[in-house]
C-alpha positions in Angstrom: 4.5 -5.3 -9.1 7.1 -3.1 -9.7 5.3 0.2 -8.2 4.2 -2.4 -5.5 7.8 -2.8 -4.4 9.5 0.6 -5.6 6.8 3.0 -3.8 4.0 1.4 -1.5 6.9 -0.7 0.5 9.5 1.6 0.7 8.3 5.5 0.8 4.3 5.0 1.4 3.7 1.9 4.2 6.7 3.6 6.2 4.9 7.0 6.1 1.8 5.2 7.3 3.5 3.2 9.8 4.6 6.8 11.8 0.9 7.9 11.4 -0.6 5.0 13.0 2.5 5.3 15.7 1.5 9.0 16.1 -2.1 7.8 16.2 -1.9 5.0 18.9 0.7 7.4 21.0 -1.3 10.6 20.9 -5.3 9.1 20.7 -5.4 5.7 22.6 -5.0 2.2 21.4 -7.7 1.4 18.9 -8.2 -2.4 18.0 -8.6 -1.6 14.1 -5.2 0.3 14.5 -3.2 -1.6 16.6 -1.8 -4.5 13.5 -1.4 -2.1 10.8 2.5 -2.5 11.2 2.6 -6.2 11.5 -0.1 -6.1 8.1 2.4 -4.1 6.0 5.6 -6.8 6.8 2.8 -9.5 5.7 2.1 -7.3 2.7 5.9 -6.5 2.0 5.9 -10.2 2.4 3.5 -11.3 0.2 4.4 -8.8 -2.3 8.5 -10.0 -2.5 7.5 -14.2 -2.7 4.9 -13.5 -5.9 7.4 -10.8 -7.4 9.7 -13.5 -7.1 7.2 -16.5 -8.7 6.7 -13.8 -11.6 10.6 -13.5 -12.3 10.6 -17.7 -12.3 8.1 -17.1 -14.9 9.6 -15.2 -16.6 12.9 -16.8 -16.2 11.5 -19.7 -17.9 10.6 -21.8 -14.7 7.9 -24.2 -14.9 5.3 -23.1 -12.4 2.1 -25.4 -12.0 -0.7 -23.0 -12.5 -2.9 -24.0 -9.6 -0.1 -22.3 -7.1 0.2 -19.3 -9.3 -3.0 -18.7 -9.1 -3.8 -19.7 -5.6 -0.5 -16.9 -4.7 -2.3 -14.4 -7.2 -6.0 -15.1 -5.4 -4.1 -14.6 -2.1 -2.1 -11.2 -2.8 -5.2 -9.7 -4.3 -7.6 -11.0 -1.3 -4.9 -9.6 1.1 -4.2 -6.5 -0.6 -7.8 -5.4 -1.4 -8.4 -6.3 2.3 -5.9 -4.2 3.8 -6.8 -1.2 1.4 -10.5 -2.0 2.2 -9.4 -1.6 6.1 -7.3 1.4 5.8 -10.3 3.7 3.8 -13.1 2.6 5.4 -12.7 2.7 9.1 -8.4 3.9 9.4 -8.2 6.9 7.6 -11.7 8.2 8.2 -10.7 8.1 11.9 -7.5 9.9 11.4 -9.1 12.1 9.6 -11.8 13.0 12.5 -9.6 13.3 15.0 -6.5 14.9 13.4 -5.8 18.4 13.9 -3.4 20.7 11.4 -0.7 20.5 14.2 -0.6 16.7 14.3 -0.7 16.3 10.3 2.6 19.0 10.9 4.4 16.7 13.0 3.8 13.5 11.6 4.4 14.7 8.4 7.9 16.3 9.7 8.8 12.6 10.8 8.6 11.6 6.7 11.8 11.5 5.4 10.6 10.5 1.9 8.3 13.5 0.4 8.3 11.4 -2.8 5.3 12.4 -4.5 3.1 9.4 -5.9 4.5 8.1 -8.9 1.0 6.6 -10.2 -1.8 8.6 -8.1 0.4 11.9 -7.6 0.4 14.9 -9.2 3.5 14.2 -11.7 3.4 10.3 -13.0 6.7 8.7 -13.0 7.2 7.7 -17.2 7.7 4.3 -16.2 3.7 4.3 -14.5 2.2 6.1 -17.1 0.5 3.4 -18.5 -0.6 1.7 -15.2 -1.5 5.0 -14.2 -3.7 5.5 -17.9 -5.1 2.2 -16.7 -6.2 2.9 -13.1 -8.2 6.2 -14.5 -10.1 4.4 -16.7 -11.1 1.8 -14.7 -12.1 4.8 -12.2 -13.8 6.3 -15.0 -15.6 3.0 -16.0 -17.2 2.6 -12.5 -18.0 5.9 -11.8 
């Protein structure tokens, strides 16, 4: 949840956000494209309310486990959907239609060059188990 909150809502949805902008401004309106914003506020969303039910948990709070799963069940639905979205038909698009002087700008409009802290080149110590974790699932279903 942590890396959830700390990287994908603050440095990496933003940097999508101006490539989508870019995209829509510079290549037409494209109906797969056009919510992408309004999905990362639901995600940032979605992401603050169960980071909050997990520190009640934590915190002692007596949470009946049918809503704490049915808000677990619904962050993973909505994050594996938007993901799903964004590889399959978003970036594949961008991608195609991109050229080196339009990955220039857009990436001149980041203000964060953070690099990844779990999927980059240099993991953050406090990922470096997650990030142990997501290679060896990647390994298992290769």
């Amino acid at each position: 949840m942590d890396y959830l909150s700390n990287h994908s809502e603050k440095i990496h949805h933003p940097k999508e956000d101006i490539l989508y902008r870019y995209f829509l401004e510079h290549y037409g309106q494209q109906k797969t494209m056009e919510n992408l914003e309004q999905e990362h506020q639901e995600l940032a969303d979605k992401t603050k309310a169960f980071s909050m039910l997990i520190e009640m948990i934590l915190q002692d709070a007596v949470v009946p486990q049918d809503m704490f799963v049915a808000q677990l069940e619904d962050f993973i639905v909505t994050q594996k959907r938007h993901l799903e979205l964004e590889e399959r038909q978003i970036l594949p698009l961008i991608e195609e239609l991109f050229t080196s002087q339009d990955w220039q700008y857009v990436e001149s409009l980041w203000h964060e060059n953070e690099d990844d802290p779990v999927f980059g080149n240099t993991i953050a110590d406090r990922y470096k188990q997650l990030a142990d974790r997501v290679r060896q699932n990647d390994a298992e279903f290769v």
